[in-house]
C-alpha positions, 0 to 999 in steps of 0.5 A: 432880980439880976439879969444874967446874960451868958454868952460863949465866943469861940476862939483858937485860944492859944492856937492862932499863931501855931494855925497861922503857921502851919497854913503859911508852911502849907502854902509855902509846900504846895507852891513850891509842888506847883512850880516843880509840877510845872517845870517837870512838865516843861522838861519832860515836853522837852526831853521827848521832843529832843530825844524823839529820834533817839527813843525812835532808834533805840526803840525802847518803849519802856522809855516813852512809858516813864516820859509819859508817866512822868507827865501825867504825874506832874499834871496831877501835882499841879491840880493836887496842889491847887485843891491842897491851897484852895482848901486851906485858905477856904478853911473847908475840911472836905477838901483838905481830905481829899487832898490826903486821899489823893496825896496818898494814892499819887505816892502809892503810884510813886512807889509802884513806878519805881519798883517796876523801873528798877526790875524791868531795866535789864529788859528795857536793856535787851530791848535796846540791842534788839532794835539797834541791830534791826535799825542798822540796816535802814543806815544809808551811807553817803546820803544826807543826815536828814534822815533820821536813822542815818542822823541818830547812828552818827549823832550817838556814834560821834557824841558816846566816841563808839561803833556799832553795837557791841563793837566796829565789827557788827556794821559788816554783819548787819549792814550789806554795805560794809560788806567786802568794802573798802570801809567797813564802818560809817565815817562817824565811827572815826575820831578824826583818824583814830577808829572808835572800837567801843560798841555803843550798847555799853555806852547807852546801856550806862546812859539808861543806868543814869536816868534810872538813879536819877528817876529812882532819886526823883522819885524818893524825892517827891515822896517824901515832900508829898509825906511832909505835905500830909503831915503839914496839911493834918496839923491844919485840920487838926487847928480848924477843928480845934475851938475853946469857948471862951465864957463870961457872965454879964449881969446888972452890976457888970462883969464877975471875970474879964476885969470889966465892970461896964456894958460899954466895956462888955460891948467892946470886948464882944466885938473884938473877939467877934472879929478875931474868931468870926462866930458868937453864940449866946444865950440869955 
């Protein structure tokens, strides 16, 4: 009587090189959500030392919370990312799913911030002329820029080429100084002899406008790479849970498939494709 041995090796029939692609686009996808995580972080560590003096003046606490946000946005990226490698290159499901779970929430709070930055700007606005026309008194004329207040009126007044608020005539109001004075503006309000008659709010006011397309544009950005990301990652899931056992027969005589008639040549071919697919189950 013939001994039969059957044995089942799984293997990604047809699906290696489509796995192998899929887990080097999601590798390329979260590395590149590492570095721009870790430049955002960088940059916005920046801009809030830079403009700690000007967010001081203007007083516009919405401003400190979107900096704010945005930094802990990116620090969540760059761990979210991590995970996204460490389980792809891990091959463990568990990890990859909660890295969907994650994604989805980080893209939930993408949209949230969004809405509320777009609805609240006119706020963040009035804001902004509140606090200029309580700042304008703590100006001190004449005495050194060291101090801050008097730094950031001139700094804005010469950079935006602007006066005051709404226009040259608000220091005289604000400002006891200005009053029934021979200069009725601060020197920074004059370009060179010509008198800037602008206000500054408007030119602030389209400076917010800016940053707010720039963070809505940010943000639809991100968005979608984060969406991509989902779609990457659920193609390797898919990959990894998908295993076709390959089945053979040996018996006595040889082999009935496979084109191979020696145990010596059933013995290599078990071999290989234990490597190739790292498991073997069999059964006699």
């Amino acid at each position: 009587m013939e001994t039969i041995t059957e044995a089942k090796i799984f293997k990604k029939m047809g699906k290696i090189t489509e796995a192998k692609i899929f887990k080097i686009l999601f590798f390329i996808t979260n590395l590149l959500l590492f570095v721009g995580a870790i430049s955002m972080v960088i940059g916005m560590a920046v801009i809030m030392i830079k403009w700690k003096e000007y967010i001081d003046l203007m007083g516009n606490n919405s401003s400190s919370i979107i900096a704010f946000t945005v930094l802990a946005i990116a620090i969540i990226m760059v761990f979210i990312s991590c995970l996204g490698c460490l389980g792809a290159f891990g091959k463990n499901i568990l990890l990859l799913k909660m890295y969907i779970i994650m994604v989805s929430l980080l893209m939930v709070i993408l949209i949230t911030g969004g809405v509320c930055a777009w609805v609240y700007k006119a706020d963040a606005i009035a804001s902004v002329e509140e606090s200029m026309q309580e700042k304008m008194g703590n100006y001190q004329p004449g005495l050194s820029k060291a101090d801050d207040i008097t730094k950031v009126w001139d700094v804005i007044q010469e950079t935006y080429q602007c006066c005051g608020i709404n226009s040259h005539h608000d220091w005289p109001e604000f400002h006891l100084s200005y009053r029934n004075a021979q200069r009725s503006t601060p020197v920074s309000c004059n370009g060179g002899t010509q008198l800037h008659v602008d206000g500054c709010l408007l030119k602030v006011s389209d400076e917010i406008r800016q940053n707010h397309w720039k963070i809505g544009g940010g943000i639809a950005g991100v968005f979608l790479y984060l969406l991509l990301s989902i779609c990457i990652v659920c193609m390797v899931i898919k990959n990894m849970n998908k295993e076709e056992p390959l089945i053979f027969h040996v018996n006595e005589k040889g082999y009935d498939n496979n084109g191979m008639h020696s145990k010596e040549q059933c013995a290599s071919y078990v071999h290989e494709n234990v490597q190739s697919s790292g498991s073997i189950h069999g059964n006699t």
